[in-house]
LUMRO-749172 format. One record per residue (C-alpha): residue in one letter; x, y, z. Coordinates in steps of 0.1 Angstrom, whole numbers, plus 2048, in hexadecimal, padded with zeros to 3 digits. Layout:
! residues N
AXYZ;...
This chain:
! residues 330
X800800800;X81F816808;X82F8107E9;X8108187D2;X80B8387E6;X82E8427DF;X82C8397BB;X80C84C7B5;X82386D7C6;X83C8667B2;X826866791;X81588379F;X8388967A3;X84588E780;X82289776F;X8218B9784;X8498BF77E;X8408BC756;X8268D975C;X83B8EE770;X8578EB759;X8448FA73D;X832914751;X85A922759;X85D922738;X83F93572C;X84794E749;X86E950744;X86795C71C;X84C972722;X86698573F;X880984725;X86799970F;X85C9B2726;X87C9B672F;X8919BB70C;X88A9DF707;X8989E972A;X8B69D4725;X8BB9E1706;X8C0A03712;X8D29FE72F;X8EF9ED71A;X8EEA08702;X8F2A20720;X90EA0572C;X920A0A70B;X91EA2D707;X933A31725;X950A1271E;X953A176F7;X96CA336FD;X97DA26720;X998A0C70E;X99B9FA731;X9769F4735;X9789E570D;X9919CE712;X97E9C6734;X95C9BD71F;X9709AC702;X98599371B;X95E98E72A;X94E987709;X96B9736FC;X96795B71A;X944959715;X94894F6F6;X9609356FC;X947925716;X9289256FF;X93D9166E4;X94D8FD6FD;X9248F970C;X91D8EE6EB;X93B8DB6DD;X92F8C66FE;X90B8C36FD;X90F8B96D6;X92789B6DF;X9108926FE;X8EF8926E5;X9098786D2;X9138676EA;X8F08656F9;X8E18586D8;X8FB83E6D4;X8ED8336F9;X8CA8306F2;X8D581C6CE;X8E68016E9;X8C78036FE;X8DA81471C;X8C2827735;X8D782A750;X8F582875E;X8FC824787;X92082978D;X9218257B3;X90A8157CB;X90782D7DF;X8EA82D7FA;X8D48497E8;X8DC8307C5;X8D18107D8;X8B181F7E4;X8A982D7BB;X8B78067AC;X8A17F77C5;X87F80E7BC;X888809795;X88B7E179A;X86B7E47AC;X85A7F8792;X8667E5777;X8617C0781;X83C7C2791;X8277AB77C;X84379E765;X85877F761;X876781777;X899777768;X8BA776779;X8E076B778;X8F176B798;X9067597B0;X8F67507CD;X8DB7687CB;X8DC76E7F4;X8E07937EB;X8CC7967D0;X8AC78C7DC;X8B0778801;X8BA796812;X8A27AF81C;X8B17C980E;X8BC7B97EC;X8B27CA7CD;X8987AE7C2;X88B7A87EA;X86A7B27E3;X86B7B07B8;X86278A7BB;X8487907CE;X83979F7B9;X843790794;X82B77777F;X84975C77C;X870755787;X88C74A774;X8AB747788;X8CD73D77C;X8E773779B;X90972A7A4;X9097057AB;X91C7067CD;X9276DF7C9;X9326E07A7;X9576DF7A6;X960703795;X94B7127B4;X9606FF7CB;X9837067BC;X97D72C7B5;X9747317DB;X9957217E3;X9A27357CF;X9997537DF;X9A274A7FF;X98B764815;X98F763836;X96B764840;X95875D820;X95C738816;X94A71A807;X935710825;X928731825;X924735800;X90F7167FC;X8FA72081F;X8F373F809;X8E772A7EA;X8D4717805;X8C1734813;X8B473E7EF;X8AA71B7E7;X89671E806;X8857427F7;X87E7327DA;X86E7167E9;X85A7307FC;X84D7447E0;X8457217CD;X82F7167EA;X81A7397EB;X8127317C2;X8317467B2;X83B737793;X861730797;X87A721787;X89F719792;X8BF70E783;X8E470A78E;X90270F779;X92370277F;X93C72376E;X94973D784;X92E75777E;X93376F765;X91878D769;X8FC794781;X8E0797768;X8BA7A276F;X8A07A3754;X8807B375F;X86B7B973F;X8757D0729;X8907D7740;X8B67C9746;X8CA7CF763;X8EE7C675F;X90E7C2776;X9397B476F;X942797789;X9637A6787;X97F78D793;X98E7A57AF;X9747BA7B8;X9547B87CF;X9387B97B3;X9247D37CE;X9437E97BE;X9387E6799;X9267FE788;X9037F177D;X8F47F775D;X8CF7F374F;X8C67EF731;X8A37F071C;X8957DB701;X8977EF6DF;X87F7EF6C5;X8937E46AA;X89F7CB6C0;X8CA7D46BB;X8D47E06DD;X8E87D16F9;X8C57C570A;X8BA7AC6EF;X8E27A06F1;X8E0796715;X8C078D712;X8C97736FA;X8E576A710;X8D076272F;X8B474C717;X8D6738709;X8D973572D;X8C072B73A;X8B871371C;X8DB6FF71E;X8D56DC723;X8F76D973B;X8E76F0754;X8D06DB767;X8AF6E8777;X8AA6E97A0;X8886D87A8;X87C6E87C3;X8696D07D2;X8846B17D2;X8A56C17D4;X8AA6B07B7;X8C06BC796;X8B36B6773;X8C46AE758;X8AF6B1738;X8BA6B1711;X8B66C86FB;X8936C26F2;X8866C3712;X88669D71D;X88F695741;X8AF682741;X8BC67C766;X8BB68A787;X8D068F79E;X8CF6967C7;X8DD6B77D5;X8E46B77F7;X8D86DD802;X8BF6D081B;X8B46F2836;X8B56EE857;X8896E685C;X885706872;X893719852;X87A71283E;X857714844;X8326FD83F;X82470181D;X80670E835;X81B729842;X82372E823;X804735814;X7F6745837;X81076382B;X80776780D;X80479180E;X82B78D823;X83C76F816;X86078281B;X85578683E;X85A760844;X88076583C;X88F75885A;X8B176986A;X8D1756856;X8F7766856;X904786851;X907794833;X92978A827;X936798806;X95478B7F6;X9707987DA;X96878A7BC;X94E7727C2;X9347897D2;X91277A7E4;X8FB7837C6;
């Protein structure tokens, strides 16, 4: 209810900023008018009295020169901007978030709300405990509120998983924990599943690559970079273009080959089971994956269903929030 009345405001804001904006307008040209003839003598009074002190000329000539210089530099700029700008919306580039800083979190976190309610739900990750387990992850509340769930996730048994936290070596962030992570978002899933969410998991066994989020029309799109906390990385979003030859329709490709590979098996939910299926669909094997929750973590499908208006209210207290160089908890 809080969030509708704030995006109503916010609608209301942006609607009564567009009126606004061209009322100053309307008002700044007619002052400009009534004001011209006064201006226009009080320069030619201002000239009469420098056009035969040499100091005063060379004065308003340095002035005018400089002025000069700064429109032509204003507009050298603003035409390479409009360039650069148009080359940005060709790739499908709507905006750019350098730094997370808090004020950024808090606008990332209001976009991904706006953009995924009632839409199917796509993501990359690693173990997705930041993403959308913790309460104040960027998709915390976006599942909530989506039609369906695709999720793509680090296997935390396969053997690349295993070597490239070894090879990391952090003092405090290690494979147990990893894989309690992984666990915790199964248990979400699991969750969201009993209260009638359509979702779909599936675990891959490559270090990760990028943190990608597809909600609609929109893609949101971070570097796992090998040394540096992802948190750290600049996040990009992109939007589907209508000729269909931006950077959206790239990755969106890339997250469908994905998702469609027949080597990365699915999660089912309900048996803890992987499956292995070829190319045309057909169930091949399965295979058991020991990430078993502790009972109290995860609660009765009548629970479950009992919250359905809360269901991230039943996330029970796990570990801190531990993120990692190179191979950060998302």
């Amino acid at each position: 209810m809080f969030q509708e009345s704030c995006s109503i405001l916010r609608a209301f804001l942006r609607d009564a900023a567009g009126s606004l904006y061209h009322i100053a307008i309307v008002a700044l040209s007619a002052g400009i008018a009534l004001l011209l003839p006064a201006g226009a003598r009080q320069f030619l009074s201002f000239w009469s009295l420098v056009e035969h002190d040499k100091f005063s000329l060379i004065a308003v000539e340095m002035t005018a020169a400089i002025l000069l210089m700064l429109c032509f530099n204003y507009i050298h700029r603003s035409v390479r901007d409009r360039a650069l700008a148009t080359a940005a919306t060709g790739a499908g580039l709507v905006s750019f978030f350098p730094r997370r800083a808090p004020e950024a979190q808090r606008r990332i976190k209001s976009l991904k709300e706006e953009q995924g309610t009632g839409r199917t739900v796509m993501v990359i990750g690693s173990s997705g405990s930041g993403t959308f387990v913790d309460q104040v992850g960027d998709l915390s509340s976006v599942l909530d509120k989506c039609l369906e769930a695709k999720i793509l996730l680090v296997n935390p048994f396969s053997q690349d998983a295993s070597a490239r936290m070894q090879a990391l070596a952090h003092p405090t962030y290690n494979l147990p924990t990893f894989r309690e992570e992984v666990r915790h978002s199964i248990a979400l899933l699991k969750r969201l599943k009993a209260i009638g969410k359509v979702v779909k998991l599936k675990l891959y066994s490559d270090p990760p690559l990028v943190k990608l989020v597809i909600l609609g029309d929109y893609l949101w799109l971070q570097h796992y970079h090998a040394d540096l906390d992802v948190q750290t990385m600049p996040e990009y979003v992109l939007q589907r273009n209508r000729k269909e030859h931006g950077l959206y329709t790239l990755y969106a490709h890339y997250f469908m080959q994905r998702w469609e590979s027949a080597e990365i098996p699915e999660y089912d939910l309900d048996t803890d089971e992987l499956v292995y299926r070829n190319r045309t669909g057909h169930e091949l094997r399965r295979e058991r994956l020991e990430l078993e929750v502790a009972p109290a973590a995860i609660p009765s499908v009548e629970t479950a269903l009992a919250a359905t208006r809360e269901p991230f209210q039943l996330l029970q207290a796990r570990g801190p929030y531990l993120p990692v160089r190179g191979y950060e908890t998302e």
